[in-house]
N, C-alpha and C positions, 0 to 999 in steps of 0.2 A: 839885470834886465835892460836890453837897449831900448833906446826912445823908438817910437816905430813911426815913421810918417808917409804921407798920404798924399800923395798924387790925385787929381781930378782935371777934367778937360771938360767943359760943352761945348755944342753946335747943334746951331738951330738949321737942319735942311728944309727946303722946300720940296716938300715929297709926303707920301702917307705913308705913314706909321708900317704899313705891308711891305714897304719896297725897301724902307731903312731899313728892316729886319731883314729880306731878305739879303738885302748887303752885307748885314753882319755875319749872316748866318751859310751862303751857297760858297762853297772852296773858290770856283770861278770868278767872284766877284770881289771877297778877301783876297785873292792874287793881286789884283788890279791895282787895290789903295792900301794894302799892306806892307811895301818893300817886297814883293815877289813872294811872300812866306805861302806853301803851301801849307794848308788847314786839315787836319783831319779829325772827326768825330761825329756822330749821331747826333749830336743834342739833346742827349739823354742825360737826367739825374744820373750821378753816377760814374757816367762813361767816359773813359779816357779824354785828352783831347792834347791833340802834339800841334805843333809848326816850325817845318823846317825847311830850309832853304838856305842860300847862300848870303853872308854880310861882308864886303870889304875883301871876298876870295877868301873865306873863313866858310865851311861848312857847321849848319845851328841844328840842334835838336829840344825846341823848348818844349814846356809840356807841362801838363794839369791834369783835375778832373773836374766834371761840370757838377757844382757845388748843388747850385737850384736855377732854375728856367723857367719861366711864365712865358711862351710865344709874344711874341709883340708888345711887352712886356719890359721882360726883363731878364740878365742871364747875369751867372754868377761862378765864375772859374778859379780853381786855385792856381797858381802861374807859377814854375821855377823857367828859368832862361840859363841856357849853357855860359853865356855871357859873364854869368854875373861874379864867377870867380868862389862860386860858394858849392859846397857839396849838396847832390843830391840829396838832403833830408829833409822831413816831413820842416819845421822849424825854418828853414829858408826860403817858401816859399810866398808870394802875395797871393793875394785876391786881388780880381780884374770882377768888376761889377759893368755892365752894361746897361744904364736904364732910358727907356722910352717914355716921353710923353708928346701926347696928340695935340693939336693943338686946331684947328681947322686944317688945312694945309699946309701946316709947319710941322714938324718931329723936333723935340728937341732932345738929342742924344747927349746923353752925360756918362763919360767914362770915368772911371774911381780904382786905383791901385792903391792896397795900403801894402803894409807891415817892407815897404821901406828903410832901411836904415840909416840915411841920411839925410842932411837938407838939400844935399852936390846931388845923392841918386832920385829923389824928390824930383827938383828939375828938371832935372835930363828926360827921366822919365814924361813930366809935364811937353815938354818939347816935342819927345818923339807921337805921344797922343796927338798932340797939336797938331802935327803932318798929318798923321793917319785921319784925323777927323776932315782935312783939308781935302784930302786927295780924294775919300769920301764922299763928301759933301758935292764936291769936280763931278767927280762918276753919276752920281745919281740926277743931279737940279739938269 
């Protein structure tokens, strides 16, 4: 059994709770502060959800399913990444949790990646949220 570890990021945007969601959530706007990744899926329990795009002149195809969803809430995806040097199976994927909270005029978004396998891919991981929350946060305030 490997140890599994756990990535998390927060940011507090100045913006309501509606507009971070729809951030998270419209293909258009994931372009913007995601590294170009386009998004696709319904936001439904259940339903696929890929993102794919180019890294470094490397063609990506990563991809899930959306585990559970509360709108403006909260979303919860299973995540494998072409990247990560591991086979397509069930056993290599994380969970990506996205949760919101209101706060008057503040959202404070917290991003949560587990079942990790090290403390090097922990990091990394931590780092690359850290932009995406950044460039984020850029777009919307």
């Amino acid at each position: 059994m490997k140890t599994k570890f756990i990535a998390s990021k927060t940011v507090a945007v100045k913006a309501p709770v509606s507009k971070v969601w729809e951030a998270l959530t419209k293909p258009e706007l994931i372009k913007k502060y995601f590294f170009g990744t386009e998004a696709s899926t319904d936001w439904k329990k259940g339903s696929p959800i890929f993102f794919r795009g180019e890294w470094e002149g490397k063609p990506y195809e990563d991809k899930g399913v959306i585990l559970d969803i509360i709108p403006e809430k909260m979303v919860k995806y299973s995540y494998w990444s072409s990247f990560s040097g591991t086979p397509d199976i069930p056993e290599n994927y994380a969970n990506v949790t996205y949760e919101l909270s209101p706060n008057n005029d503040v959202t404070t978004l917290t991003i949560t990646q587990d079942g990790l396998d090290s403390e090097e891919r922990k990091t990394h991981s931590e780092s690359n949220w850290g932009m995406v929350l950044e460039n984020l946060k850029k777009l919307i305030e």
